[in-house]
C-alpha positions as CSV (number, residue, x, y, z in Angstrom):
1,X,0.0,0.0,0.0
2,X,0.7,3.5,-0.8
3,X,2.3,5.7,2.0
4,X,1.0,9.6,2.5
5,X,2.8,12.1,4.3
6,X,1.0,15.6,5.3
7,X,3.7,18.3,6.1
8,X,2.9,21.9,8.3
9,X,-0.4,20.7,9.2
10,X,-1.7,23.0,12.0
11,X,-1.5,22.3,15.3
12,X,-5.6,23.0,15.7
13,X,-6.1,20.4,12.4
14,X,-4.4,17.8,13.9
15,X,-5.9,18.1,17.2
16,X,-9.4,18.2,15.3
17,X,-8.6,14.7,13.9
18,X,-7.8,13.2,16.8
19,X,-10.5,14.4,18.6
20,X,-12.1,13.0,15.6
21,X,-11.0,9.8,15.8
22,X,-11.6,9.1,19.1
23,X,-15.4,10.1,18.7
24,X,-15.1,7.4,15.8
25,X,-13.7,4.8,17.7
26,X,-10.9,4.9,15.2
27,X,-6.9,5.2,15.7
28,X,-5.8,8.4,13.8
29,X,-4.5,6.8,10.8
30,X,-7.5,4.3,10.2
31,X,-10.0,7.9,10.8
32,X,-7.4,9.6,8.1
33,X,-8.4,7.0,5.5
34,X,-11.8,6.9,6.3
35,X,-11.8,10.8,6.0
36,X,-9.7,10.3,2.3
37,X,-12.0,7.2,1.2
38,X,-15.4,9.3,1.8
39,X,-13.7,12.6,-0.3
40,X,-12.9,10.1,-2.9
41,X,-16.4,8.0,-3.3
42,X,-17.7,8.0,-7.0
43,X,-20.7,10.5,-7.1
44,X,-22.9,7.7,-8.1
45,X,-22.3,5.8,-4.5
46,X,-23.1,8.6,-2.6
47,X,-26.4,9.5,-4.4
48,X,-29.7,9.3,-2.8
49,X,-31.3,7.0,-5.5
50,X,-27.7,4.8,-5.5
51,X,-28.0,4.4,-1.8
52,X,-31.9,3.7,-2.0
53,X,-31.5,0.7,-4.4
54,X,-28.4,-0.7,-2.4
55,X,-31.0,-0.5,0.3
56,X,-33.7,-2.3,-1.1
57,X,-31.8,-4.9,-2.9
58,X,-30.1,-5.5,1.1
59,X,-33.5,-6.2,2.4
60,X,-34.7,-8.0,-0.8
61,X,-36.5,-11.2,0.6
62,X,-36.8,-10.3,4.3
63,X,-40.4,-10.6,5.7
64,X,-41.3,-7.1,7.2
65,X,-44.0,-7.3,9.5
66,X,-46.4,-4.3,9.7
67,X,-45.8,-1.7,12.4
68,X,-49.6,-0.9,12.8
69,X,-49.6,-3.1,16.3
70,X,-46.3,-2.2,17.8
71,X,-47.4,1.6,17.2
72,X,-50.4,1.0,19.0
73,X,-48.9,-0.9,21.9
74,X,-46.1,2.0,22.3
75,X,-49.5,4.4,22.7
76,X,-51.5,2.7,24.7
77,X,-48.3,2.4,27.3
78,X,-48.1,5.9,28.1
């Protein structure tokens, strides 16, 4: 794999990103590349209708049971 090196990043940046990271869960480096990866994502993936298809070709199949009841049950609770 390719190497990058940042020089004369400022101090307040690179604080940012690690403060970043550790929101993410995500060592510096690995929150770097994630940054880089979502710049860098063909227009097409990040695309409402792109997304939406990925999304109901995920769930293809799956029996989805109607929310009608559990709505009710959540009202009648309170």
């Amino acid at each position: 794999m390719a190497q990058l090196v940042l020089n004369d990043v400022p101090e307040e940046t690179a604080a940012a990103l690690e403060k970043r990271a550790r929101a993410n869960g995500r060592s510096a480096e690995a929150e770097h590349r994630a940054i880089l990866e979502a710049a860098l994502e063909p227009k097409e993936a990040s695309d409402f209708w792109a997304r939406a298809a990925r999304l109901r070709k995920e769930l293809e199949g799956r029996v989805l049971s109607d929310s009608t009841q559990l709505l009710r049950e959540s009202r009648d609770s309170r």
